[in-house]
KEPAKE-541788 format. One record per residue: residue in one letter; x negated, y negated, z negated of N, C-alpha, C, O in turn. Coordinates in steps of 0.02 Angstrom, whole numbers, padded with zeros to 5 digits, always signed. Atoms other than C-alpha are relative to their C-alpha. Layout:
BEGIN
AXYZXYZXYZXYZ;...
//
This chain:
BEGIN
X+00053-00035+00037-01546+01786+01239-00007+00071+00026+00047+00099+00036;X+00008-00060-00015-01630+01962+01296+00024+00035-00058+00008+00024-00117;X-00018-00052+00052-01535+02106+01218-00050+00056-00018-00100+00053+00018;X+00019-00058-00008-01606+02260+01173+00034+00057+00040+00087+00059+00071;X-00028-00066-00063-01593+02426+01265+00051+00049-00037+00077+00100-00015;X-00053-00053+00037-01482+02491+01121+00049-00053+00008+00098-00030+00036;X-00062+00015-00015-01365+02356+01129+00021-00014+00077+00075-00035+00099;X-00020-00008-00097-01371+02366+01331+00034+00043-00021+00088+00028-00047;X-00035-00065+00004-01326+02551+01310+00076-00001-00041+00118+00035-00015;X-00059+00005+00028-01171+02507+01180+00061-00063+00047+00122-00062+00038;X-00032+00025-00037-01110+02374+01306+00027+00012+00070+00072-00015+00103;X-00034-00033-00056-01104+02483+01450+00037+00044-00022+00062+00071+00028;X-00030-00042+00016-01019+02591+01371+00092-00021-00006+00143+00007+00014;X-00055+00025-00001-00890+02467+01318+00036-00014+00076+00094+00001+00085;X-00027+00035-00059-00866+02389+01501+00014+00067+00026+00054+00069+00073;X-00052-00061-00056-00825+02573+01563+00069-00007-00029+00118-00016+00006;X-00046-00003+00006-00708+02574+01447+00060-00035-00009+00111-00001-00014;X-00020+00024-00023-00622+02436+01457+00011-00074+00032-00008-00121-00004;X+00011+00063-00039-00596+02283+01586-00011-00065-00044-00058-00104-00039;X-00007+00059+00034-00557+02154+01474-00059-00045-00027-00113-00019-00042;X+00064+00045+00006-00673+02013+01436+00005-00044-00081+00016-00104-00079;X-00030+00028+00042-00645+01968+01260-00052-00081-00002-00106-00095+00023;X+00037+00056+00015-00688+01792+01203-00003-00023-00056-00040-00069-00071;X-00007+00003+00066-00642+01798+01039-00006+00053-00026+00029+00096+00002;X-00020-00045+00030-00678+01927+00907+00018+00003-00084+00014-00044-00123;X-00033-00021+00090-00616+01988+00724-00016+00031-00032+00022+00079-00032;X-00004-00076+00044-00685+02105+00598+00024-00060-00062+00018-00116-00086;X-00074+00000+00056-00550+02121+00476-00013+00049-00040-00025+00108-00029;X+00056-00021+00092-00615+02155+00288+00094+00044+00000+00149+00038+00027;X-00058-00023+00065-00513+02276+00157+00063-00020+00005+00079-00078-00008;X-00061+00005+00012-00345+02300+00171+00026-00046+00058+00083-00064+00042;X-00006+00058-00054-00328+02172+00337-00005+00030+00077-00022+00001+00128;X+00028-00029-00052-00339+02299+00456+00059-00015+00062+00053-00018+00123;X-00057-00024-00041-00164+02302+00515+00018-00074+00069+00063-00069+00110;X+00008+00053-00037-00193+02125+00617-00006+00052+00091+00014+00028+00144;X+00009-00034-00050-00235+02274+00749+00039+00029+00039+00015+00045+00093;X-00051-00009+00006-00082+02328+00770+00042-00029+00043+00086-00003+00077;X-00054+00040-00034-00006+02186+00843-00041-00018+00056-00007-00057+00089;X+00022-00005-00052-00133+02182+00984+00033+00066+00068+00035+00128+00072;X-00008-00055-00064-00067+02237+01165-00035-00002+00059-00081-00039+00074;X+00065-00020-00029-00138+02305+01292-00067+00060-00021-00104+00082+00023;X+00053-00013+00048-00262+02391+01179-00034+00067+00025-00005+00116+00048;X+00040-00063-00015-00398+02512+01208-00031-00007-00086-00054-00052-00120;X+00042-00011+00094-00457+02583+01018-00067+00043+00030-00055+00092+00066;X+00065-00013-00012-00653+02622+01046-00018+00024-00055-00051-00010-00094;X+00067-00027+00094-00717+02744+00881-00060-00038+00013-00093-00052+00063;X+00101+00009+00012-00881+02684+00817-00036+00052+00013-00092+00050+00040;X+00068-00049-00032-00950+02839+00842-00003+00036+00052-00025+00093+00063;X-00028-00041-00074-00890+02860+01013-00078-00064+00047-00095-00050+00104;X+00024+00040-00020-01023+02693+01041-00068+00023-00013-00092+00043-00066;X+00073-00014+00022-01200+02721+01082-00022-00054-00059+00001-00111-00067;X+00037+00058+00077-01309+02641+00908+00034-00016-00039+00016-00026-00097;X-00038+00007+00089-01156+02609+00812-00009+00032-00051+00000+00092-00053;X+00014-00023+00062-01202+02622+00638+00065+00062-00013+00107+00071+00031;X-00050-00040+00014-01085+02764+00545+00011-00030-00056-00031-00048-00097;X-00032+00017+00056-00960+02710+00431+00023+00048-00061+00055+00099-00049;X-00015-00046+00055-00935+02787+00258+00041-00024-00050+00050+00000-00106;X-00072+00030+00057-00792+02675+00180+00045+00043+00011+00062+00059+00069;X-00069-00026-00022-00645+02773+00148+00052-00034+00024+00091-00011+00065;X-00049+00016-00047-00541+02642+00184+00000-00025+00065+00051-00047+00093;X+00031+00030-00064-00631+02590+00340+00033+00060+00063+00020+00120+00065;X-00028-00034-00053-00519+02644+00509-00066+00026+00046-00079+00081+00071;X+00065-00030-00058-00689+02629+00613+00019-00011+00056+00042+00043+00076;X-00037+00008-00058-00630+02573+00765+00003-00075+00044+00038-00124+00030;X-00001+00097-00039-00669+02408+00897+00058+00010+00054+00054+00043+00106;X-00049+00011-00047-00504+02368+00972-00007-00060+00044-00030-00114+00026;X-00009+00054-00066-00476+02270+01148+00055-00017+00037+00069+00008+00091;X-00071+00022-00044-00322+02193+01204-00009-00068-00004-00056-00107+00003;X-00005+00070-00018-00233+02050+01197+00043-00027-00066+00098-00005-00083;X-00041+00033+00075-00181+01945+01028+00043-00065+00031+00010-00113+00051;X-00027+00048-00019-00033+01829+01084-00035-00040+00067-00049-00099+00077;X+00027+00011-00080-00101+01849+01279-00072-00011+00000-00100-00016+00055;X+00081+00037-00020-00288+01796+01242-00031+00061-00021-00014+00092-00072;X+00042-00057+00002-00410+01931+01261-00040-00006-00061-00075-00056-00070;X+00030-00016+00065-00478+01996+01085-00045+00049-00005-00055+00085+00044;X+00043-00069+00016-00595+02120+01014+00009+00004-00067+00005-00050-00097;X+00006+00005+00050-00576+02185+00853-00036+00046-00036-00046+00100-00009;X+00042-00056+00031-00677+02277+00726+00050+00012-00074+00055-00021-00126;X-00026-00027+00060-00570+02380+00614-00048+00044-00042-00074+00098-00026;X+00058-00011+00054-00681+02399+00458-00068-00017+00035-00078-00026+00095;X+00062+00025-00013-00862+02354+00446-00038+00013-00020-00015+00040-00070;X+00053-00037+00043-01034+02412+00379-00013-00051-00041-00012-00112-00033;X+00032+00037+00054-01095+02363+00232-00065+00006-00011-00090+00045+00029;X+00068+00007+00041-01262+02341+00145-00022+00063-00073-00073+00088-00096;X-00015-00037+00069-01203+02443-00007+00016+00081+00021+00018+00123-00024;X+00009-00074-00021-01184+02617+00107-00069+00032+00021-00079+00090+00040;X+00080-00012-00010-01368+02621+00133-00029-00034+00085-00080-00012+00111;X+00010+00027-00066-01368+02511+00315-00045-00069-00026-00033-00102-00077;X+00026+00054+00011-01496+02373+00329+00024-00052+00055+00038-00047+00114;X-00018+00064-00012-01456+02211+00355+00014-00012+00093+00057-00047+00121;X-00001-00002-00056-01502+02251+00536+00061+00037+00064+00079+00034+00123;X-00054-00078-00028-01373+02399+00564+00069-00040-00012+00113-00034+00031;X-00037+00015-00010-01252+02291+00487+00040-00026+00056+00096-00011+00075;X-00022+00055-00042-01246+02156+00612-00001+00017+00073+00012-00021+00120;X+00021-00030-00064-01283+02255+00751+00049-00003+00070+00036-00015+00129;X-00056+00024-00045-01105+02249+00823+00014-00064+00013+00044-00071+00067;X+00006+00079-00024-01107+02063+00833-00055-00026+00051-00060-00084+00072;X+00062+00008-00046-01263+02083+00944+00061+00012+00067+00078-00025+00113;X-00034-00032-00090-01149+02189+01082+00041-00049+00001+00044-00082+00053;X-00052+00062-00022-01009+02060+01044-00024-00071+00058-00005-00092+00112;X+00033+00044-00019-01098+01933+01089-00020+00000+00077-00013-00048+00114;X+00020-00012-00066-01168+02019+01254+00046+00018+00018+00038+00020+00079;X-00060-00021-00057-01002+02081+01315+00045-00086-00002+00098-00098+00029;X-00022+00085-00036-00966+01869+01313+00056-00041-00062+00082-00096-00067;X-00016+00048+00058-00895+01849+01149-00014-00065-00040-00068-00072-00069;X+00035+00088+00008-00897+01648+01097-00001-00012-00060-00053-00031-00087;X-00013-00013+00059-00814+01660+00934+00018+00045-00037+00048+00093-00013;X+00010-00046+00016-00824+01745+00794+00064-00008-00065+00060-00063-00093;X-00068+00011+00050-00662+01749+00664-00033+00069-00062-00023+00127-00045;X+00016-00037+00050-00747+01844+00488+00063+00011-00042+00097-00040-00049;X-00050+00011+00079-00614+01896+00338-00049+00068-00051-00098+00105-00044;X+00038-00058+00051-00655+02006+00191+00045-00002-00058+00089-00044-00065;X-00024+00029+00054-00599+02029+00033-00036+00005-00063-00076+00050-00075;X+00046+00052+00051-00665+01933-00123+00009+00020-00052+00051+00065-00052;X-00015+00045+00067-00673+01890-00316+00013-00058-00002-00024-00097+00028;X-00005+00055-00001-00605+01755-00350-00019-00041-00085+00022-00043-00131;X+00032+00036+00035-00718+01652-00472+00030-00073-00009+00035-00100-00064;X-00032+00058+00017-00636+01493-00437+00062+00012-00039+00104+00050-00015;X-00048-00015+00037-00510+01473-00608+00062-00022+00036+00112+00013+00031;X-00065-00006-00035-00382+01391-00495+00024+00038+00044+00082+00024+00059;X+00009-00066-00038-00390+01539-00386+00077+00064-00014+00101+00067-00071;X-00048-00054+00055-00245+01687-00416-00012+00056+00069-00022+00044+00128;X-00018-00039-00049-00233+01853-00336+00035-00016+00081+00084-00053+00084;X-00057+00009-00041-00163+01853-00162+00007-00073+00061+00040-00086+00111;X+00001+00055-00038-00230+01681-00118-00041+00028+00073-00078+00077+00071;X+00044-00007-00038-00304+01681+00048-00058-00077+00024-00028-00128+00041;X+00049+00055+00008-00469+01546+00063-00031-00018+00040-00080+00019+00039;X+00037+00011-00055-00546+01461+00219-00074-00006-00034-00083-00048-00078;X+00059+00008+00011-00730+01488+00195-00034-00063+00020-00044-00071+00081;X+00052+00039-00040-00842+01321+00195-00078+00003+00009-00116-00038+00033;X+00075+00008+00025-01006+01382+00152-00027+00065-00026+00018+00093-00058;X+00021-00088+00039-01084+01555+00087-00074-00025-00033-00114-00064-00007;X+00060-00047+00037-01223+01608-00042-00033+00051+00020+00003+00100+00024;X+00013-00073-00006-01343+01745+00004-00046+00010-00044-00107+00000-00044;X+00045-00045+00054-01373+01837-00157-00008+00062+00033-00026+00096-00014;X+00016-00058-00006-01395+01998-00063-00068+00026+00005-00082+00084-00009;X+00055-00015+00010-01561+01995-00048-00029+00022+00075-00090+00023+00083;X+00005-00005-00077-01552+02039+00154+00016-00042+00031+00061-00077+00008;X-00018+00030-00064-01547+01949+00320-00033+00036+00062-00090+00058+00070;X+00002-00040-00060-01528+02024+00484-00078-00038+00038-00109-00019+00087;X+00061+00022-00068-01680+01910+00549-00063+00013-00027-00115-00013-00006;X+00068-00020+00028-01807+01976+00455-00043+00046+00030-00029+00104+00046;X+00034-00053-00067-01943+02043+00559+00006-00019+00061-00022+00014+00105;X-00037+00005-00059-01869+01971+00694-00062-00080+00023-00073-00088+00083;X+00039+00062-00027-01994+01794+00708-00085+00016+00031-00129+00051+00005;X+00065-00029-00025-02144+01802+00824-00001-00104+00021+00034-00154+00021;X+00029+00076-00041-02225+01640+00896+00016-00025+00062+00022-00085+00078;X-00053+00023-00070-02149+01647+01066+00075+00014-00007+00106+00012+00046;X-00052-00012+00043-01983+01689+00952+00027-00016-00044+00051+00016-00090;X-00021+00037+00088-01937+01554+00835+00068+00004-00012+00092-00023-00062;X-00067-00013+00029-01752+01614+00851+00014+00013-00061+00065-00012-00084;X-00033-00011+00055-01747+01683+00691+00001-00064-00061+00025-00057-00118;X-00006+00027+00050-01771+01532+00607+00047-00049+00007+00028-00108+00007;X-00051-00005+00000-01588+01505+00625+00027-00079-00050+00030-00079-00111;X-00035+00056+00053-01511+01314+00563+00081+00021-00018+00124+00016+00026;X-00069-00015+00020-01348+01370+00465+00030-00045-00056+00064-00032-00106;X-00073+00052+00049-01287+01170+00405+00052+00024+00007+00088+00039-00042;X-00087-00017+00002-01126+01221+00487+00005+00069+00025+00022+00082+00082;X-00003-00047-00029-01140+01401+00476+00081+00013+00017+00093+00049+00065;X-00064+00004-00020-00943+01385+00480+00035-00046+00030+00071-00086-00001;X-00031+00052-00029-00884+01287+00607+00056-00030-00014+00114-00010-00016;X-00047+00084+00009-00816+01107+00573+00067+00013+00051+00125+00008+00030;X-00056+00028-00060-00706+01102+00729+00051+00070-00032+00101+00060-00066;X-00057-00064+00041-00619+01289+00670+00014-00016-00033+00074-00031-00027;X-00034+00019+00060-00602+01236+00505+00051-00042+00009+00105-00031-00020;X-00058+00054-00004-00502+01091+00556+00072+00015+00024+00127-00001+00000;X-00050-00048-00037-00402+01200+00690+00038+00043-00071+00098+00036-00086;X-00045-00054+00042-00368+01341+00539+00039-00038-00054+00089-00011-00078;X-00055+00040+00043-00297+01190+00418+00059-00018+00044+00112-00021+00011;X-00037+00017-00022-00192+01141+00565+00022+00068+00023+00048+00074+00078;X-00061-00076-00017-00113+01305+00589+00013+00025-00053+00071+00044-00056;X-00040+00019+00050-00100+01323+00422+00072+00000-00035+00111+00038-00065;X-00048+00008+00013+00009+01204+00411+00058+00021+00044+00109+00036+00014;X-00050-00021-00040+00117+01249+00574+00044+00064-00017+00099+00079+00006;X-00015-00051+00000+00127+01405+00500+00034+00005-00070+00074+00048-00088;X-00061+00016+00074+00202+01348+00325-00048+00075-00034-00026+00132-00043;X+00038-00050+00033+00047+01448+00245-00065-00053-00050-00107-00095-00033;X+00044+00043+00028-00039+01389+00092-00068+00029-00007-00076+00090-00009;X+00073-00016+00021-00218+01402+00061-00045-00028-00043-00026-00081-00067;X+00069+00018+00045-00387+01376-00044-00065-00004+00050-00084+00032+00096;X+00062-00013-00063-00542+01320+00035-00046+00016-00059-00029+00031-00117;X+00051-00038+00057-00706+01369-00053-00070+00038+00032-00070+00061+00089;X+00056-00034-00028-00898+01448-00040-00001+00055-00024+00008+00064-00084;X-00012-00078-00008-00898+01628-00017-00093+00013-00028-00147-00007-00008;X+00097-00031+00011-01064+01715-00108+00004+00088+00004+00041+00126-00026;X+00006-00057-00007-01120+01873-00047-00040+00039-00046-00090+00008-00066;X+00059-00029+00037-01209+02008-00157-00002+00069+00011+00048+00097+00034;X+00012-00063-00057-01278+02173-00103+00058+00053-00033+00081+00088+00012;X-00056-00034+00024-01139+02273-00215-00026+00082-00005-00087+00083-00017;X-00089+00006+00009-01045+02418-00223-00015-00012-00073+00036+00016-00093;X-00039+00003+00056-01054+02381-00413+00045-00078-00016+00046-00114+00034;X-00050+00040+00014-00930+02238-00492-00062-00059-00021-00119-00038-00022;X+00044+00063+00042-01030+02076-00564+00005+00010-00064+00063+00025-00075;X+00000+00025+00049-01064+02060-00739+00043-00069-00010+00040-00106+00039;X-00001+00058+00025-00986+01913-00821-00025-00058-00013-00003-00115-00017;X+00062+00044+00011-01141+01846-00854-00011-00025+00082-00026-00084+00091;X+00036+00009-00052-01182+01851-00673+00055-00042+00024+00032-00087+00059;X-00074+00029-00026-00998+01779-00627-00018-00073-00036-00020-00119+00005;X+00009+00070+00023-01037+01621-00743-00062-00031+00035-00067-00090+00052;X+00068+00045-00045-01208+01590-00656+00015-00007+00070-00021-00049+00097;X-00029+00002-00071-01113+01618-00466+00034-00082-00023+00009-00132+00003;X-00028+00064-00006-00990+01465-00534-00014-00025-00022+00030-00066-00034;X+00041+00063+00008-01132+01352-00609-00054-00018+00072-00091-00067+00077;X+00047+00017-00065-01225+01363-00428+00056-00012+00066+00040-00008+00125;X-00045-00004-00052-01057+01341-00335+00063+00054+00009+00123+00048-00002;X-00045-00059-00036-00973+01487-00275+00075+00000-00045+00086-00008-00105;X-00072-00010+00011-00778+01509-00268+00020+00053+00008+00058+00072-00036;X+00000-00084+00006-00767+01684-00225-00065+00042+00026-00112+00020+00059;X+00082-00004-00020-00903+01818-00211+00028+00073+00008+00062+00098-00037;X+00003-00049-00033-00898+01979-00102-00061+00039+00013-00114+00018-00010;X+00035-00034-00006-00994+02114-00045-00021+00022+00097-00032+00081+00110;X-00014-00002-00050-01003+02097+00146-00022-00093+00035-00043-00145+00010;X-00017+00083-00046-00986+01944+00296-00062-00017+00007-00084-00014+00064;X+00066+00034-00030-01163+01867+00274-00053+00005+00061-00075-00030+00106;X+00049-00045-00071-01273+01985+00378+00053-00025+00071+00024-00052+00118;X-00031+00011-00073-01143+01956+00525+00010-00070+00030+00006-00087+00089;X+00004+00066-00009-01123+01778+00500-00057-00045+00011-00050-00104+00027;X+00049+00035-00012-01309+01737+00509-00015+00015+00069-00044-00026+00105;X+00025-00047-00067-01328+01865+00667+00055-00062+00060+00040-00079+00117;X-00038+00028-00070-01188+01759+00767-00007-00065-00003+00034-00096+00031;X+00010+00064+00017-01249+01592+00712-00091+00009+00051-00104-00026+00100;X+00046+00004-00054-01423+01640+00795+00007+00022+00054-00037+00000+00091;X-00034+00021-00059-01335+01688+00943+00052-00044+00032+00076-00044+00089;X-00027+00067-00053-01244+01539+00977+00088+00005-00013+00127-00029+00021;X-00071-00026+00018-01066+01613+00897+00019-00070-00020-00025-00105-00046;X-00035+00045+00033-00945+01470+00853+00042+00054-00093+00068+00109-00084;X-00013-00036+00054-00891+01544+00666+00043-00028-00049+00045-00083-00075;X-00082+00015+00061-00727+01564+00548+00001+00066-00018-00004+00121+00010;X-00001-00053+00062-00713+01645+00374+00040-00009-00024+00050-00068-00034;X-00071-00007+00052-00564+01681+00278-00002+00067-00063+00004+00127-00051;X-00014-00056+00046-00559+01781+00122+00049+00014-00035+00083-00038-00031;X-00058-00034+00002-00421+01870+00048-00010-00010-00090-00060+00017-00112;X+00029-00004+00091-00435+01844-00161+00062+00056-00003+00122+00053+00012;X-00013-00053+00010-00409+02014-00203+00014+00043-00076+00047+00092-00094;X-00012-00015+00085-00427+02023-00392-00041-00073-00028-00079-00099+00013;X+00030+00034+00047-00492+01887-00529-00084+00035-00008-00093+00094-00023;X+00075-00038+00020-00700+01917-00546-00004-00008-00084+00029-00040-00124;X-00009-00023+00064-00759+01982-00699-00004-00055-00055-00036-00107-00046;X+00013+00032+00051-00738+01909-00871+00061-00102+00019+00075-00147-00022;X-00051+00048-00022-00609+01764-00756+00069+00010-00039+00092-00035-00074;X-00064-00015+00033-00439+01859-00817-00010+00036-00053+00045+00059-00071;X+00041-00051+00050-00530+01961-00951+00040+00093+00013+00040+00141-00026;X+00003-00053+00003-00465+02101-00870-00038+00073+00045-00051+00044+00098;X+00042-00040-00023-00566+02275-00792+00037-00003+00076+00091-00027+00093;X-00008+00034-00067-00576+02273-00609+00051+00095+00015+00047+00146-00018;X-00033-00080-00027-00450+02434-00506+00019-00030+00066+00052-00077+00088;X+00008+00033-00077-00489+02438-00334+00052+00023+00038+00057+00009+00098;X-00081-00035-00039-00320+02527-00285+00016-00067+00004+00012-00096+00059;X-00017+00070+00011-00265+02354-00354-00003-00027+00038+00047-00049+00066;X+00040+00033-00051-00374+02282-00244+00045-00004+00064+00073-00052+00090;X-00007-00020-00075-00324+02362-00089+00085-00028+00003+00100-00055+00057;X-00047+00006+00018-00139+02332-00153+00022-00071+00008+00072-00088+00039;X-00001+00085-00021-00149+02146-00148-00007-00031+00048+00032-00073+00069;X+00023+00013-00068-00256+02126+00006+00079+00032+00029+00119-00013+00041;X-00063+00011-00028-00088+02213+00076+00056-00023-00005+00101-00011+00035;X-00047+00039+00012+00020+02113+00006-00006-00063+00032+00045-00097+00042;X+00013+00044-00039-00064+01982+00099+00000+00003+00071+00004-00052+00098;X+00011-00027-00046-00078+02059+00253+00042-00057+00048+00010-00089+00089;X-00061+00037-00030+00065+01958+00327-00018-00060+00022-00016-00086+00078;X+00010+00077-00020+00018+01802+00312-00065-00018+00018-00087-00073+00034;X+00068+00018-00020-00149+01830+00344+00000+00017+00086-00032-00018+00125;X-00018-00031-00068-00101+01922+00515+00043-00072+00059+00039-00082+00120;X-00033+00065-00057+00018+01746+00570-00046-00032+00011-00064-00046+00068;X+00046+00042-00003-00114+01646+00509-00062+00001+00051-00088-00053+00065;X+00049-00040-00025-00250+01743+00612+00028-00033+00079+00003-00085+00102;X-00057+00009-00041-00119+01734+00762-00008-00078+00026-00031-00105+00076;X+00004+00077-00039-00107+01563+00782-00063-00043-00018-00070-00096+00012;X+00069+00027-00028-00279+01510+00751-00020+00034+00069-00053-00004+00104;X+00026-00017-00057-00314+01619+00901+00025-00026+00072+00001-00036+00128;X-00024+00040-00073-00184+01545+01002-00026-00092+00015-00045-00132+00058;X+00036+00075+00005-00238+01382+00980-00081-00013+00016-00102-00057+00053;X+00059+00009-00034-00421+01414+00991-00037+00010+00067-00094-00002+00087;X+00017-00019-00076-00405+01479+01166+00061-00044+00033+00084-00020+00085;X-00030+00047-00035-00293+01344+01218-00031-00045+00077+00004-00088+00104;
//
């Protein structure tokens, strides 16, 4: 697919800086950052060292596309990610999955972290995504369809690839890590859900529901991305445990997970570049 001349300009930028050819990449939600860490080799790239990268305004967001090597296989990662809910459109979000994509990235490994709406659900679980909701009210392809341009009208049956999914249950288990599978619903955020709105998410489906992932997951599905989601259940959604949401909490749990989300991560990657 022809890029644009802004994500040309953010991909030369990358290839000065460094050789590596990733083929896999990662943005790693809330509290999940530290997966970066255990990459060697590594060149750390600021976002705002990249021509067109949006600017990030999460506090807990590092900001930062790392490039090495995760258990020898060339990676890219995006520590923290834009949202919808800092004033970026749908377009700005996904924007780094455009350059991914053109510096030869195949797959795309999403996490985040969630509500967890499903009652069998508990803090702490982590949940292979089969399926997403988009209550946000955005998509990156809007604007984007012309008549010699029917890309944007994007088929997403398996916006999460079957063949991954199967791979991340079988590492999994190798890895003596339990999990929840489940459909992830996005909504434009930052406030919390109503209760009300939490009971109408789990009469239309949804098992956990975030504020993030969609915009990037539609953008690498119309470029040709193979795609894997994992979310992190980070607290009970509202009116689930009847109690008020504390996003320290939040962040507190997601690192309590960190671990097993970091093996788990790990050996899906070794395996998918087998």
């Amino acid at each position: 697919m022809e890029v644009s001349a802004s994500v040309a300009a953010s991909v030369r930028h990358l290839r000065e800086t460094t050789r590596l050819q990733p083929r896999i990449a990662i943005v790693l939600g809330t509290g999940l950052g530290d997966l970066a860490d255990q990459v060697s080799d590594r060149v750390v790239v600021p976002y705002n060292s990249i021509p067109h990268f949006p600017e990030s305004t999460a506090a807990v967001t590092v900001g930062a596309l790392v490039v090495g090597r995760l258990r020898d296989r060339p990676v890219a990662m995006m520590q923290g990610r834009f949202h919808l809910y800092e004033g970026h459109t749908a377009q700005q979000v996904s924007f780094p999955i455009e350059v991914l994509a053109a510096l030869g990235v195949q797959t795309l490994i999403v996490s985040n972290a969630a509500g967890g709406i499903n009652q069998a659900f508990s803090p702490g679980d982590l949940m292979l995504i089969t399926d997403h909701i988009n209550l946000s009210g955005a998509n990156p392809l809007v604007g984007t369809q012309r008549d010699d341009r029917p890309s944007a009208f994007v088929d997403m049956s398996d916006a999460y690839s079957p063949r991954l999914r199967t791979l991340a249950h079988s590492s999994a288990r190798d890895c003596g890590i339990n999990h929840q599978s489940g459909i992830y619903l996005g909504t434009l955020g930052p406030s919390f859900e109503t209760a009300a709105e939490i009971r109408f998410m789990r009469t239309i489906g949804a098992d956990a529901v975030g504020m993030s992932t969609i915009p990037e997951v539609i953008k690498a599905r119309q470029l040709g991305l193979e795609v894997l989601g994992i979310s992190c259940i980070t607290n009970m959604a509202t009116g689930v445990a009847g109690a008020c949401h504390d996003y320290q909490e939040m962040i507190a749990v997601a690192n309590r997970s960190r671990d097993r989300f970091c093996r788990w991560v790990s050996e899906i990657v070794e395996t998918a570049s087998a």
